[in-house]
N, C-alpha and C positions, 0 to 999 in steps of 0.2 A: 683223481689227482693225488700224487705222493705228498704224505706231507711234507717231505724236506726243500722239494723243489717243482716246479711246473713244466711241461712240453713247452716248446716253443708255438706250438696248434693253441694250447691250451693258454700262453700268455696273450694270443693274438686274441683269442675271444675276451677272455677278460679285460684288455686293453679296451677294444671293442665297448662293453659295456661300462665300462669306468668316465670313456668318453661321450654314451649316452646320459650320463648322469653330472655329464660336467664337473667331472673331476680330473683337478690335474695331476697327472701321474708322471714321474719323476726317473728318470734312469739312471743308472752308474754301472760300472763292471767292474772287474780284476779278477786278480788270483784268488786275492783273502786266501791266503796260506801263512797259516797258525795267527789266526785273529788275535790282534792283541788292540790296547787300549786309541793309537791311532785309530785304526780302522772301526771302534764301536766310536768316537768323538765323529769320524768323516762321516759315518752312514745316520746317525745321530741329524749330524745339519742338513745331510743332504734332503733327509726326508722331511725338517723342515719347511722347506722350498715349495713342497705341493702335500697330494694329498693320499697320494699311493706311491710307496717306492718299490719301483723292478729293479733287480738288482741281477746282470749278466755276468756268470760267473764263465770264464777261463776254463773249459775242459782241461782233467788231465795230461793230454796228447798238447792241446793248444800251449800251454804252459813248460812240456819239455822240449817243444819248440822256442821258448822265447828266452826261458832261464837256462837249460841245458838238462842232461839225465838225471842230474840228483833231487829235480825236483818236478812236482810237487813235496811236499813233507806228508801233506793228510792228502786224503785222497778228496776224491769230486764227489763223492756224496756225505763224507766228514764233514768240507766245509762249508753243502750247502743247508746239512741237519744244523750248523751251527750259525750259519746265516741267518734260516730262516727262524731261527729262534728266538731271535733279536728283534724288541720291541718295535725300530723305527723297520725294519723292514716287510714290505708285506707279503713280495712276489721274487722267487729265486729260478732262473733259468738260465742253462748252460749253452754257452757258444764254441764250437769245433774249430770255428776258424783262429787266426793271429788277432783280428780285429773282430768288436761289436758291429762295424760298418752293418752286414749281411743282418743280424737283428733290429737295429736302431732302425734302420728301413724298413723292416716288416711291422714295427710296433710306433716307431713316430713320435716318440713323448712328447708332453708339452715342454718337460724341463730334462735338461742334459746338463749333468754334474759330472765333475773331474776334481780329481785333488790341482792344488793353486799351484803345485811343478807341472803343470802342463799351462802351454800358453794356448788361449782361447781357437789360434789360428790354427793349432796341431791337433786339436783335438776331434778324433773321428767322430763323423757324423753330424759333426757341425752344421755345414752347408743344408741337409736334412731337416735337419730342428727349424733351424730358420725361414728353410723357403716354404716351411708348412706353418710359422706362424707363432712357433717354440723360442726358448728363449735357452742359453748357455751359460754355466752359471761355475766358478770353480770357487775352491772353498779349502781356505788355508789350513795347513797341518801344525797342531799346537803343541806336541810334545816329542816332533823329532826321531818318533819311533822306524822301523822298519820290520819286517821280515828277514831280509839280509842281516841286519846289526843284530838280531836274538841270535839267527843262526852263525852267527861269527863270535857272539857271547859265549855260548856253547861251546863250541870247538875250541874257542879258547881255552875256557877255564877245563872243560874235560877230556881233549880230546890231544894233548900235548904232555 
């Protein structure tokens, strides 16, 4: 296993035995490009929630599909070494596609996290968590941070 992040083969067995042991293990994704203090407060709560958190990161391709060519900033194993390095996180693996949908159905968590801008009904994979038994859970943002607003801080102040 790399230490920065897991196969998707390799998240499914771990999943696998986490559910033999009755533990509930916990999902979230994104980009997480250039982690800042949101994003250690969101993955923070999220992994309160249970008792393993899988954290689906955004391949780089997935990502200059969704933002456009200038991004990612760090690449996909930058910010999965820095993912997984983080306390509440326990488990880092990357998705090719636009959506989790294709992971969340091979892995089934018991808990499905989303930051509190997504409304429950939009959130992929929903339908999933639930008709297996899972619960959906989103989790408000308390300091208004982004990714975009650093990367506009920047450009501001140096880039004019």
């Amino acid at each position: 296993m790399n230490k920065s992040h897991c196969s998707i083969e390799e998240i499914i067995l771990i999943r696998k035995k986490l559910k033999e042991e009755n533990k509930k293990v916990v999902f979230t994704n994104g980009c997480f490009d250039l982690i800042h203090s949101g994003h250690v407060d969101y993955l923070n709560k999220a992994r309160q929630t249970g008792e393993a958190l899988i954290v689906g990161l955004n391949s780089d391709s997935s990502i200059r599909r969704i933002k456009g060519e200038k991004r990612p900033i760090l690449k996909e194993d930058e910010r999965a070494f820095i993912l997984s390095n983080l306390r509440a996180v326990d488990y880092v693996t990357f998705f090719e596609e636009d959506t989790p949908f294709e992971l969340i159905n091979k892995i089934i968590p018991d808990i499905l996290v989303k930051g509190a801008d997504w409304s429950i009904e939009n959130i992929v994979g929903r339908d999933i968590v639930e008709q297996n038994g899972g619960e959906v859970k989103t989790i408000a943002f308390v300091n208004n941070q982004s990714t975009s607003k650093i990367i506009n801080l920047i450009t501001d102040r140096y880039c004019k």
